[in-house]
DRENROTOR-643476 format. One record per atom (N, C-alpha, C): residue in one letter; x, y, z. Coordinates in steps of 0.001 Angstrom, whole numbers, plus 500000, padded with zeros to 6 digits. Layout:
AXYZ...
//
This chain:
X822985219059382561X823204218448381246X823811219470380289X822888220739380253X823672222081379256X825091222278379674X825631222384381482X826850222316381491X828104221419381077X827441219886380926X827891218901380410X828637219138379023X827703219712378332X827520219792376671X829007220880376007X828826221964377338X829802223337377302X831202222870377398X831377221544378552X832444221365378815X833186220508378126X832333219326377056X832717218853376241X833112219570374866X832496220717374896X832882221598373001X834305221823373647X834094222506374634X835268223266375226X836714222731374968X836679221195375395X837626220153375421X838155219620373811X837233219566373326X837470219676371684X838555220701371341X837664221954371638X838742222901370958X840322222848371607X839831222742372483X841307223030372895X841956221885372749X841744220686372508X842272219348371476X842773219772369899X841987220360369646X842044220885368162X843418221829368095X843419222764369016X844374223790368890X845562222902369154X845390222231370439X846958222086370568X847198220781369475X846238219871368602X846868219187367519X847571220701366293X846860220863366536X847517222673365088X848824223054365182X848992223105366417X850714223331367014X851369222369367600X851040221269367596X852080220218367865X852384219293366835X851045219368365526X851328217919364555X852446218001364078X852904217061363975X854308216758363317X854247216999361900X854052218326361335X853819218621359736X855297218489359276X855156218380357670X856029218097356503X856031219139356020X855608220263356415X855482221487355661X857183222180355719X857636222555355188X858990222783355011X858385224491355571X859785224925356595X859390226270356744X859787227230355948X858622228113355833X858953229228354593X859306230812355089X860045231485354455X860549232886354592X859220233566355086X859274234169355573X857911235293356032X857572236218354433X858697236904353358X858193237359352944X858127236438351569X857823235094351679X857587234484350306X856107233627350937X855753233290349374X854382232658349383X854426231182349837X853880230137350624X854185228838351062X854268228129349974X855446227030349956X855414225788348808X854402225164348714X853605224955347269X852532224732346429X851319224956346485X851161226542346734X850375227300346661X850821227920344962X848974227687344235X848929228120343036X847874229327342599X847990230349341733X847257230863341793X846529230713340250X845596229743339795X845165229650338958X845731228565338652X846328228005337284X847498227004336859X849006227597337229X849388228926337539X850780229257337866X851116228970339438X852085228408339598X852867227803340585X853419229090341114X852762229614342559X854150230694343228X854420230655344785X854452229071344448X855099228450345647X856490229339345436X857187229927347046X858546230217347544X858576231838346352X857952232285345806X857776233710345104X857536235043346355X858048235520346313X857684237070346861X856357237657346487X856117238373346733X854579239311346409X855105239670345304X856436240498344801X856604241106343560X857067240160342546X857425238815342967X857588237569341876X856475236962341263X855355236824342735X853989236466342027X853752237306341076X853236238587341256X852462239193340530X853205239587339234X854311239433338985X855131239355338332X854743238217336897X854713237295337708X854030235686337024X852893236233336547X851918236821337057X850215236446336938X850656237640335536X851407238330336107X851292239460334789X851745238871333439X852773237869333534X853296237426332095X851723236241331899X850977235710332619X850600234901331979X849180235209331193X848731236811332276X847874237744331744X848638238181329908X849690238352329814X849769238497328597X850034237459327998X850110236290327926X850042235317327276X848304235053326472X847812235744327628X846046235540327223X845746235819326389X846034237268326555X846233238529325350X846407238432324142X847057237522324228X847764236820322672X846871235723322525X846047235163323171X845564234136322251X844241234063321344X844329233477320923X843429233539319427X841317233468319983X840899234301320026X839485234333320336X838470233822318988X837511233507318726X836925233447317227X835409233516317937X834991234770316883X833955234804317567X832525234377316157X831699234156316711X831084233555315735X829445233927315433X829080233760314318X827792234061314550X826847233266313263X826340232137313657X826161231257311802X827293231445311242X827271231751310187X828202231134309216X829368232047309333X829112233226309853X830509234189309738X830760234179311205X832226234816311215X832748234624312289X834155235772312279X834580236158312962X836241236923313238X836663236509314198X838146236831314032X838811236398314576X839606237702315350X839797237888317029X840185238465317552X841670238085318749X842166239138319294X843332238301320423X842615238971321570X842710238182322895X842798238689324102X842797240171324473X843705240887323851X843823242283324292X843133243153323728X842696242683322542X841215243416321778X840150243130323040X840131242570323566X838800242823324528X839271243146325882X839921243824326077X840582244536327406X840540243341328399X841269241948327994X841620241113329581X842130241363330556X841419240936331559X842433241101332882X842181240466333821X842863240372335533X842503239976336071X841030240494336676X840528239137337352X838796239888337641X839755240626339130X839957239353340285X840179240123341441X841854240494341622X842098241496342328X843315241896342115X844059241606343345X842939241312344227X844018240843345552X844795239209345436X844702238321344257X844984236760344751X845948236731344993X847192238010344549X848667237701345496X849023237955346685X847711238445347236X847703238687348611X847538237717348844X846021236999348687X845630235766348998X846852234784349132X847335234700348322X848280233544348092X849531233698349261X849759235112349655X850472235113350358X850317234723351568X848832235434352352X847788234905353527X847985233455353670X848025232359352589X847937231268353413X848475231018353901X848033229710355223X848823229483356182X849598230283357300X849359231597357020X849390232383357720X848347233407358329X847329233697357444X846107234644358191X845029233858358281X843979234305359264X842664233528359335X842747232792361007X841598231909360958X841537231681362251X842331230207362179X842231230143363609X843390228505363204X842698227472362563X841699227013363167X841363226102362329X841345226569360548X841082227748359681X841603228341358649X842863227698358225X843610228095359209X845466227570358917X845638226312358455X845029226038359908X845037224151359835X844541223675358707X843597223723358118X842554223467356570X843647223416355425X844804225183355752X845892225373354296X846881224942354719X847148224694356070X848358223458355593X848417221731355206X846824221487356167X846473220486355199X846644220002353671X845818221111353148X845666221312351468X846845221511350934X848092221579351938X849474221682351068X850045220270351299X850032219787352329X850404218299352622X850025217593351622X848477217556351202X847988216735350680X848168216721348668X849019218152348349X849083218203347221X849648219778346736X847957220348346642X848222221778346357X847392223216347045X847592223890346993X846224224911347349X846469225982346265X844834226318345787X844823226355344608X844066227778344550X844277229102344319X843376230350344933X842966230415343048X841741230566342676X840883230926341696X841859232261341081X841698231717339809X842088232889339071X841646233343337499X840741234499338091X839722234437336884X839617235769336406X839830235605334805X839989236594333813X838674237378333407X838578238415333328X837913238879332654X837791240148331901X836833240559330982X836878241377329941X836804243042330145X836527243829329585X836076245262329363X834806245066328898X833925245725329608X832655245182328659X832429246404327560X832698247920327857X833061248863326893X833811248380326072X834748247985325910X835682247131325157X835312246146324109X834408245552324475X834182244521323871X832355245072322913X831824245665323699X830492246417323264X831404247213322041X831960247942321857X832423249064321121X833276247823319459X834049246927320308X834144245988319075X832935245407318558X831852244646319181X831305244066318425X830209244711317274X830145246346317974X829849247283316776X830316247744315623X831446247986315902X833160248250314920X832671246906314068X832817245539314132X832528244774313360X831195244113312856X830035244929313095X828759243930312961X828803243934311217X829557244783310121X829477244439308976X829539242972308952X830990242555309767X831651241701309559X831302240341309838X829767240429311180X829337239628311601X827692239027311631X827489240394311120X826033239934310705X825535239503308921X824690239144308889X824545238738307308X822877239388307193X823632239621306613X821902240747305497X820601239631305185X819734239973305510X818894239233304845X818235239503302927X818191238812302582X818013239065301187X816398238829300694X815643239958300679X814620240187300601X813732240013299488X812745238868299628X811973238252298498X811657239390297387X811783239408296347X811620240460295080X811098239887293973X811166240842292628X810499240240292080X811320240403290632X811172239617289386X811868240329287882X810430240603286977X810963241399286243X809721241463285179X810218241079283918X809421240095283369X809901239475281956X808636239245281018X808857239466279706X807905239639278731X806495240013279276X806558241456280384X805645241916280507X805108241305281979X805226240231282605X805088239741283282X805747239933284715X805458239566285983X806148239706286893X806468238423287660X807597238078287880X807995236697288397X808486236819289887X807912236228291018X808308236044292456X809946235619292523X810517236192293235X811756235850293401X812168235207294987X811904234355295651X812481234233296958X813645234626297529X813656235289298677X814421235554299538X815504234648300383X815829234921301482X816774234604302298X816704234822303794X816560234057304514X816904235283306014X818284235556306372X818471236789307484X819529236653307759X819540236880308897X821023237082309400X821628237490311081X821774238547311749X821362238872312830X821690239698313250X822288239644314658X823660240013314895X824110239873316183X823039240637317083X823345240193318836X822922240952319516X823800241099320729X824215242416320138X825743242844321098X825248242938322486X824259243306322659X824366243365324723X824249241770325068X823475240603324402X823421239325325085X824815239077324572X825811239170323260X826958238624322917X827777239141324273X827527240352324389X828789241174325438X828721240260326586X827458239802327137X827149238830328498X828066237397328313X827686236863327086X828214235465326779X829429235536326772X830286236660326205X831392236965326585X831780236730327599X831669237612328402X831725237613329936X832082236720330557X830859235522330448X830797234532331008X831652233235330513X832411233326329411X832971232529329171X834508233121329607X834798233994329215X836040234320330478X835965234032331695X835081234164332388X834622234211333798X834587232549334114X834178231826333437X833968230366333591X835153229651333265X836439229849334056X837844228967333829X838393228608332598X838228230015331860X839002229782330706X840774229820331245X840950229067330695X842720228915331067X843694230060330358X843065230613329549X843804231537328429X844479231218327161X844124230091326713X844289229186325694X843459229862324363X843470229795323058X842488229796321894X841469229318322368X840219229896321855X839103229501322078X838213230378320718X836939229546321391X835952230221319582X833886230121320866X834228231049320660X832895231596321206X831993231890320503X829940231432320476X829241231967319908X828615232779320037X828286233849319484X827474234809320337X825874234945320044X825228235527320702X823889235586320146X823290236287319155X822512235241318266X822513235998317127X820540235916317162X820327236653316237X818421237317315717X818502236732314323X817256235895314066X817040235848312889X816631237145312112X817273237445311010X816242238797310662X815479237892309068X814046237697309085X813129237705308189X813759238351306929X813523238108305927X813094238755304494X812226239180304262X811825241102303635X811007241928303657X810106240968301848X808872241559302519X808102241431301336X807748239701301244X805986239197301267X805643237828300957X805059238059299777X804681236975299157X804390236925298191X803133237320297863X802253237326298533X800628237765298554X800962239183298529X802044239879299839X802115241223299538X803014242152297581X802990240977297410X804251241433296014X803523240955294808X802788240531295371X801459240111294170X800540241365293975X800850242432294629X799937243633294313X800808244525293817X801821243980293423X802662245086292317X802399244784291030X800903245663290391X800883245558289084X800254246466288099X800322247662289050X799914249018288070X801167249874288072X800806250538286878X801869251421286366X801465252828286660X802333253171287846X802269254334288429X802634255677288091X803934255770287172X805076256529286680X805332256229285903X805544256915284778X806626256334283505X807318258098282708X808276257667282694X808985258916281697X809890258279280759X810114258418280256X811157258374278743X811988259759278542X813008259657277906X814121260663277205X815230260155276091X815327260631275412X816056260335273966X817501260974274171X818183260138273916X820152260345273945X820697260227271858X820036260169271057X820130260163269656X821183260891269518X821471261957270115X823200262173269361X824166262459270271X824353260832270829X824971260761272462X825866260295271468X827502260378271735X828355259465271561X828152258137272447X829082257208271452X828437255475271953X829420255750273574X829906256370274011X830983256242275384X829348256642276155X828771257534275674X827740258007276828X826582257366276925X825979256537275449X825279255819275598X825597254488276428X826927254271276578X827024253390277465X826706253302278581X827125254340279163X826964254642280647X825999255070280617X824845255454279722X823517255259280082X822716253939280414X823127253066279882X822630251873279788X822857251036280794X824473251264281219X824810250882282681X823929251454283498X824023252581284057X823194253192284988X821742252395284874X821331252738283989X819870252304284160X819644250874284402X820485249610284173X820436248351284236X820519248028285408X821293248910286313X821784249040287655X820463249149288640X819882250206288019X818603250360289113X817188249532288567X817141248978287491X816450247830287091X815525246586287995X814495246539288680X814605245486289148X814218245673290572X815119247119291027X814660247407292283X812974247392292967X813011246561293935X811790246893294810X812138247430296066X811291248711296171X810947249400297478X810104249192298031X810183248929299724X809409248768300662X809124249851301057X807874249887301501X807287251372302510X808011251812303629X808170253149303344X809170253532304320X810726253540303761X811085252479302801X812716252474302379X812754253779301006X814166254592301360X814567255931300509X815558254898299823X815784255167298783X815890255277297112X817238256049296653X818121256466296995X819644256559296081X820187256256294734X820035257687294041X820524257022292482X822135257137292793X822566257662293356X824465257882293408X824563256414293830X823952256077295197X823949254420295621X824138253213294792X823078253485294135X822627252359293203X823860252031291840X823779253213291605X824752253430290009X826851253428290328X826435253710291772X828359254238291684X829139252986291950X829907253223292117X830980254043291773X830964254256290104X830911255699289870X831633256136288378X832523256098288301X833159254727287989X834755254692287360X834622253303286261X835699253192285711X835976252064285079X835505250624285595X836037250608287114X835784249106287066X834002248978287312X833157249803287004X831966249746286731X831398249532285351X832434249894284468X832535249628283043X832038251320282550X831626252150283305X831706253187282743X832796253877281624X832530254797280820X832896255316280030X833172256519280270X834404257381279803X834762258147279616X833816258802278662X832766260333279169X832051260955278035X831986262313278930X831331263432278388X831309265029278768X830789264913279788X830845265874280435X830006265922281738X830750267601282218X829012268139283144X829904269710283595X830883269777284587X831854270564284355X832418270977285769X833044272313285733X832548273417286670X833067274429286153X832309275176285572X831891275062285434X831274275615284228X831571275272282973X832009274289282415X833159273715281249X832491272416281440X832501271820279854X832016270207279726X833749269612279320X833608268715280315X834968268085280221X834667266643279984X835107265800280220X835329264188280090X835689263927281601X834401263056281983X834309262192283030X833755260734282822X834288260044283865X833355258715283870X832480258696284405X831289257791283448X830164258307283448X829052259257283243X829572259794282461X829336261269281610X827981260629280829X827184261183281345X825451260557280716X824323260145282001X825332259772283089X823825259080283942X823086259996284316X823382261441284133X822485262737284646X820924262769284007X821405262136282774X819665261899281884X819567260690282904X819686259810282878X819425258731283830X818448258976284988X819274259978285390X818552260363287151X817071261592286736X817589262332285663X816736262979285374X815271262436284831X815631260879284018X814517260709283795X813537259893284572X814332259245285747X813801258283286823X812916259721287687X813662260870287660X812875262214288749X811571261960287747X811110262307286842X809884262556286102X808737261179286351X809801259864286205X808617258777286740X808229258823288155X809748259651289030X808939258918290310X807757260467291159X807897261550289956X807019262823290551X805779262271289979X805551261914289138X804396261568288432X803929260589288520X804549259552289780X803738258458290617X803745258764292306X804188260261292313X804049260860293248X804574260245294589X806046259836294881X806529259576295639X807081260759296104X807869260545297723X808511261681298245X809902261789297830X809980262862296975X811861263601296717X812272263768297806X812786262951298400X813919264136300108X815241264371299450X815664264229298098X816842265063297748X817343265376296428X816935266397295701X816966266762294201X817630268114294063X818828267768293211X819554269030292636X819319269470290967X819512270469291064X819217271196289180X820674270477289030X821208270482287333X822252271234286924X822789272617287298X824226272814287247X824796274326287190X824549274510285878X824563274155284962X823659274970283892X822631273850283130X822208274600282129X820986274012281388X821297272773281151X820501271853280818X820738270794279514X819273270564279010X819230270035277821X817972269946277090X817178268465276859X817667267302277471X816735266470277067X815421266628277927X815574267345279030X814166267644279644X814175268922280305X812978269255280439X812796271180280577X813176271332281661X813333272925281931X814095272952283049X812812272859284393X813890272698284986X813502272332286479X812812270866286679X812974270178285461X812485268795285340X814030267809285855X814875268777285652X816287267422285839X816701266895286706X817818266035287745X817995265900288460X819793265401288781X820223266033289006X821770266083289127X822419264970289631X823576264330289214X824684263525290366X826012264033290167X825995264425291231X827962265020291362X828301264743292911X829632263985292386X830263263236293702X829112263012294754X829899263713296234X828832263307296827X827681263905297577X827458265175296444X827028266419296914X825919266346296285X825708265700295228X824523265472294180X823966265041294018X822458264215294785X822047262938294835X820347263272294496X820319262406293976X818586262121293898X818106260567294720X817535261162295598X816597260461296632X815284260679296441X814468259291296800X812935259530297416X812949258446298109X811613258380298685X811151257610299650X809817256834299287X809706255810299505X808402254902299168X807383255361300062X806435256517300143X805359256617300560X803848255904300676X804336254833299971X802800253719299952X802900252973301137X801701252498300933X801650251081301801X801685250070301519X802113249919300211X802491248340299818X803876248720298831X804554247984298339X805703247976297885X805590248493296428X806631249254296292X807226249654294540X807942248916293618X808061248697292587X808914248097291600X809443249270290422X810915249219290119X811885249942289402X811770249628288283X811321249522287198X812138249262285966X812511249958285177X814104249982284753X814472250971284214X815696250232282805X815188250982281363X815634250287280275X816179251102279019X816840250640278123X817342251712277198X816721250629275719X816243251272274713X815793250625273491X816176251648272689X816817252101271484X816498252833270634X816961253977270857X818367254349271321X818560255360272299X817745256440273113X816926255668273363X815860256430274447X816191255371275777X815884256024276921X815981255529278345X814382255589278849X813926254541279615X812699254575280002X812810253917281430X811928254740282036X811702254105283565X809990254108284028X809914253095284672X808718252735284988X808263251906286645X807574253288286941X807202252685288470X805811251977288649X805934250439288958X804871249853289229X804703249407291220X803385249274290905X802774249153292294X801258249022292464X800648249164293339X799050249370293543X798638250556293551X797536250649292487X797480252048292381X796108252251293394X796318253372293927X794880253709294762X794304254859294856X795045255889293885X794271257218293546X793361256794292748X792663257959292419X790948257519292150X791304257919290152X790660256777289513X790804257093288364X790762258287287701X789930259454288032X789510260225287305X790670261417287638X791184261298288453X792304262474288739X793274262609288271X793889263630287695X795340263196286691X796438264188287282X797464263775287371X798817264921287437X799565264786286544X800273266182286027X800775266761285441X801861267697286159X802980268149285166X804262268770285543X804166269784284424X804153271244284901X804509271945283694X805855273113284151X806516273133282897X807885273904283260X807692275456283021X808070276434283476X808293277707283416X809382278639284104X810199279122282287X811451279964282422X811311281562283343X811430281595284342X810898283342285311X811574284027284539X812911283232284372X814050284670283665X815453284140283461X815906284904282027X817003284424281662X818517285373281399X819216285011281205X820595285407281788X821522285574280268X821682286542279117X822640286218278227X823955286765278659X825034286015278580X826429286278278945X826983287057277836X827458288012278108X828806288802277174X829360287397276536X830199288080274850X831537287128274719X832547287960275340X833469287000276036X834740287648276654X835993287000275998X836948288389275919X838154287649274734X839198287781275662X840207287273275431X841225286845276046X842021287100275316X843538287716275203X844789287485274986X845360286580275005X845905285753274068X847150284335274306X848311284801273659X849472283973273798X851096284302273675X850993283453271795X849265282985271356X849453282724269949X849598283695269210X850255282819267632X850540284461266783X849790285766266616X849634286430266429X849170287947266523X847747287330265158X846183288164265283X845606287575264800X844690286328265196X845757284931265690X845097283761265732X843872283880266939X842336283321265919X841541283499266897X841107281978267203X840458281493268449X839754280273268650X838831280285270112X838047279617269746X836744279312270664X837209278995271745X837045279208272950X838063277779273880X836329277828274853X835520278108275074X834543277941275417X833130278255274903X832258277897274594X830838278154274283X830269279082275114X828975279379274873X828096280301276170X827351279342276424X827139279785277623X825577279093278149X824631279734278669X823694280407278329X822671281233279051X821969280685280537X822208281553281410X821724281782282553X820369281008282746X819291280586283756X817675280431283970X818076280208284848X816268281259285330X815489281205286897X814524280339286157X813635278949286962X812606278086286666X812503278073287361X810639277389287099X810049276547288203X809203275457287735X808843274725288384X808192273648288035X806819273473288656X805951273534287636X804384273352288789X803697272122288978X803172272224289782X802318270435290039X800896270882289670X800525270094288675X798691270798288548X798251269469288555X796854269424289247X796343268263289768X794809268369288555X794158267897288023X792962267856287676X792276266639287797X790786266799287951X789880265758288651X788948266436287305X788479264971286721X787580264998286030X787923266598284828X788994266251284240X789289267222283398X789828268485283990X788724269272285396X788957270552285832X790317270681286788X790751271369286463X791850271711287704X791242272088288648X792229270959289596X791597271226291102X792946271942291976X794112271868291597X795202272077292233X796129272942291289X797013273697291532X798390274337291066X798968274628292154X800269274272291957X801255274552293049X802989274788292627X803683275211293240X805148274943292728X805862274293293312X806465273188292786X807255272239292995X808616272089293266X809108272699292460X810393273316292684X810739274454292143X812019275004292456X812633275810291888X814128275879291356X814894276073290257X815892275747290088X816900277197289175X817906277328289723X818427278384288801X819724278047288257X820085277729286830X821207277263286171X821920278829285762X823184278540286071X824505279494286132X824379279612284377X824555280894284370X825673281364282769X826865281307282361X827368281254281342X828901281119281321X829088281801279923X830101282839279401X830308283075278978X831101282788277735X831129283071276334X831619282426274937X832993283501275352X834070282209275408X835367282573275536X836220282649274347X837111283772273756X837281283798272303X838704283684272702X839926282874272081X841020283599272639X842014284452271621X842476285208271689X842976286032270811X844528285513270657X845513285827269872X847021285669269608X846808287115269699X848467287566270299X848737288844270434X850435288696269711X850771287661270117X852108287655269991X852856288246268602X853759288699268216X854049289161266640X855847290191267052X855991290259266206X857683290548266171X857740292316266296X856615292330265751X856658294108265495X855853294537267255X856374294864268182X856045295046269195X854320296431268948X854244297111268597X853391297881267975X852321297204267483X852242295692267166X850787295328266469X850530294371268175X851650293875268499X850902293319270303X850160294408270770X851102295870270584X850204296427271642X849116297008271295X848435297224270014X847330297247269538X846522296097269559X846526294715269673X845373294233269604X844984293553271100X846180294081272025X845888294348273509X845203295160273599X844944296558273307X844497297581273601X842948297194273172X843015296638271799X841325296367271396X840854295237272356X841537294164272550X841232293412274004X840336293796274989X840997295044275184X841249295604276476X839698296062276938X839380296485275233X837752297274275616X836624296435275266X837165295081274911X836332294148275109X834884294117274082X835010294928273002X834130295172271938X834639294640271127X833505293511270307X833968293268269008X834673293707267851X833645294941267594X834070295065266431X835243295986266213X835571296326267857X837146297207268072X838464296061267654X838179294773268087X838549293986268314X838718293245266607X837956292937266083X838064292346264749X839200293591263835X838451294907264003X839110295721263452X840860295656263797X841141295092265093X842619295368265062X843142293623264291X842364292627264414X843095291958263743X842877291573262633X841936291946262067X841397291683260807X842760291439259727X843571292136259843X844876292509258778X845386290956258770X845431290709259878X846159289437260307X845219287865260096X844302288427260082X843082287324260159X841751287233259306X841607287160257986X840860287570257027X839449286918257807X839621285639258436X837590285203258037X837667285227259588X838247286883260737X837933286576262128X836698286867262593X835882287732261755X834366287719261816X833491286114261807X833990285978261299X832844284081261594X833448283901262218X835141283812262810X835232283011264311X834559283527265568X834765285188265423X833878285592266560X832670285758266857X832175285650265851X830700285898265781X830026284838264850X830333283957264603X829584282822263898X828371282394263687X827752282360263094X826183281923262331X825576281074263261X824624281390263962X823807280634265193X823331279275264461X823521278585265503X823272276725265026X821910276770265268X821212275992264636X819974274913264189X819846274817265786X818220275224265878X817875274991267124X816709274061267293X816971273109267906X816286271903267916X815087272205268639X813627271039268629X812500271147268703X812479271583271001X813705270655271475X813505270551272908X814182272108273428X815132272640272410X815259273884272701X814092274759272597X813410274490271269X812352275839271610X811770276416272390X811475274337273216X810724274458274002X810931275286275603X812393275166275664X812702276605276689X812624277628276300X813374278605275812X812795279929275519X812802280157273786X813242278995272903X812830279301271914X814622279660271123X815694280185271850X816624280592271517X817629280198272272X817749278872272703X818885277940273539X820109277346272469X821171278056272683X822530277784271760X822615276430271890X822358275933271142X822925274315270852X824005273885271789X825060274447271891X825872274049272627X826010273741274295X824975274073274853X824271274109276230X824424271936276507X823806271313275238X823597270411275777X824872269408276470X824829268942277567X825680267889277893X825529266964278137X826692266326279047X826288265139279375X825970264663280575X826035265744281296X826133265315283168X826388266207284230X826286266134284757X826857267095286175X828047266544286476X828651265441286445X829740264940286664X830462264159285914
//
């Protein structure tokens, strides 16, 4: 019976074979080195093509891909990319082989199957695109500004004393390794190379802060004040900006704090003002010339509600609305005052101008123990008086003028003293800060017809002593004693309070 069974397969096949080579096919015969008529590789036709005609084809239609319009999406936002932004290509690289193989390689019955499938229409070898996944990982980072949406985090306002809940928002967050997959797979899944709009996977991201937790913002942790009374109105402006700016803010535990962040850009289309500010050693006119009290006076609320500074600069020289080593600098982007929310429940900013005074006030839960108090006290180590230095100019012989003020030199420091129940329990130093000197620049005229009086009041120049110096131009210059040496200005109550003898002219408006 088993031999029965052998001799019947047997008879099959060899039925089979000789139908393979005898059927009377319609197949038109083809060149050895071209691909058989209507054989496709994908939607491109390379029936009667060569190996270098196919691939030829697959290559123009690979760039056709390239070019077409991708949109990628995520909720409500979305970009728009082409094909060759995500490195397309073919997945397998042999199908012009393939295409060539049919009907020619494989076993016969194989053959027989592809010339069938040509009789009957088409034969059709898969042709499937796909991406760079570096490529496409590296874009969807390059754009997550573009594609994710911020969540907007429940906060709070304070009005007539009061604090009002503000609701939030959630937002998006892509997630580039599942987007990079979905990618993938939608190339991979018979995209034709046409426009298309893909979604990718996106994360809800929550809004920080509930309301039970923001309901415990209601002690007053910090507060400092500082007076701008003989600010020009350009600087009181940009005080008022600044501070309106950081107004409002709530910090979460753990989130750092940026006054350059918050307040910048210093330019016009911030509405800033053109007012003094240092540079150089020289008070010039910048925008925004004032927010330095700003930052300086937010440093005093947020030491004295005892948050973490991770970034505080002095002035290059003095200024007086607060003692030294109390201030806190902004210049470009070298100058920043930072801290960090060290609690465990959230902070609130408020920061305001009444009366040309600036006030800031940090609220939150307070959980130090009533009876303990901190304090900041300032101390000058050592101070710095600059020479006046005179200068020669090509003005008439005689003519004298100021072209710079002095500014005296300080080494400070700043101490932290802690007391519990009246006694000091703590002293420590807090910081340290040392503001540059600059010297009262006088400039002299030398110039004059009689070559003999130039070179005399060069020569008194030269030795850099006053009263060598008055003496040569005095002839020329009856009242050059009060220009060079002029009657010390009215020294105000916040000067004393540094060493008692701070030239009026020290005060400015800014670090920048």
């Amino acid at each position: 019976m088993r031999r029965i069974k052998k001799t019947v397969l047997f008879s099959v096949l060899i039925v089979a074979v000789c139908m393979i080579f005898a059927y009377p096919t319609k197949i038109k015969a083809e060149k050895p080195d071209t691909i058989a008529d209507g054989v496709y590789i994908g939607s491109v036709h390379v029936g009667g093509m060569t190996a270098e005609e196919a691939a030829a084809a697959i290559d123009d239609y690979v760039a056709v891909a390239n070019q077409a319009v991708i949109t990628l999406s995520a909720g409500e936002k979305s970009i728009e990319v082409i094909g060759e932004q995500l490195g397309i290509h073919v997945l397998d690289a042999n199908v012009v082989q393939e295409a060539m193989d049919v009907g020619r390689v494989g076993s016969l019955i194989k053959r027989y199957k592809d010339k069938k499938d040509l009789e009957q229409g088409a034969k059709v070898i898969p042709l499937i695109l796909n991406v760079d996944t570096a490529t496409v990982t590296a874009l969807l980072e390059e754009e997550a500004d573009n594609l994710n949406q911020d969540a907007v985090n429940n906060g709070l306002v304070r009005k007539d004393g009061e604090f009002q809940f503000i609701e939030g928002a959630q937002g998006i967050a892509v997630n580039v390794t599942d987007s990079v997959s979905i990618i993938v797979h939608s190339m991979n899944d018979g995209w034709d190379g046409t426009d298309t709009r893909i979604e990718l996977a996106a994360e809800i991201v929550e809004p920080l802060g509930s309301k039970e937790e923001l309901s415990k913002i209601q002690d007053l942790l910090g507060s400092y004040t500082t007076n701008y009374s003989d600010s020009t109105q350009n600087r009181c402006t940009n005080i008022s900006i600044a501070a309106g700016l950081i107004d409002g803010t709530v910090l979460y535990p753990g989130e750092e704090f940026s006054v350059a962040a918050a307040i910048g850009p210093l330019d016009a289309s911030n509405g800033y003002e053109l007012a003094g500010a240092y540079e150089n050693g020289q008070t010039v006119q910048s925008y925004g010339g004032g927010v330095c009290q700003v930052s300086s006076t937010l440093y005093n609320a947020v030491i004295l509600a005892e948050l973490e500074i991770t970034e505080r600069s002095n002035h290059s020289m003095i200024v007086t609305y607060v003692k030294p080593s109390m201030d806190a600098a902004i210049a470009g982007d070298y100058k920043d005052l930072k801290f960090v929310n060290n609690r465990e429940t959230p902070i609130y900013l408020e920061g305001y101008t009444v009366g040309k005074n600036v006030y800031f006030n940090i609220y939150g839960e307070e959980t130090r123990a009533d009876n303990r108090k901190v304090t900041y006290e300032s101390e000058v180590v050592s101070q710095e008086d600059p020479p006046t230095q005179f200068v020669g100019t090509a003005d008439p012989a005689g003519q004298i003028s100021v072209a710079q003020s002095k500014h005296t030199g300080y080494v400070a420091r700043l101490w932290k003293v802690v007391t519990v129940d009246g006694t000091e329990e703590s002293r420590e130093v807090y910081n340290k800060s040392t503001y540059k000197s600059s010297p009262k620049i006088v400039n002299v005229g030398t110039a004059s017809e009689d070559p003999n009086v130039t070179a005399a009041i060069n020569a008194a120049i030269a030795t850099q002593d006053e009263a060598t110096i008055y003496a040569a131009v005095s002839p020329y210059t009856p009242n050059a004693s009060t220009v060079i040496n002029p009657a010390p200005p009215a020294v105000t109550p916040e000067e004393q309070a540094i060493t008692g003898t701070v030239d009026e002219s020290q005060i400015t408006n800014g670090e920048e």
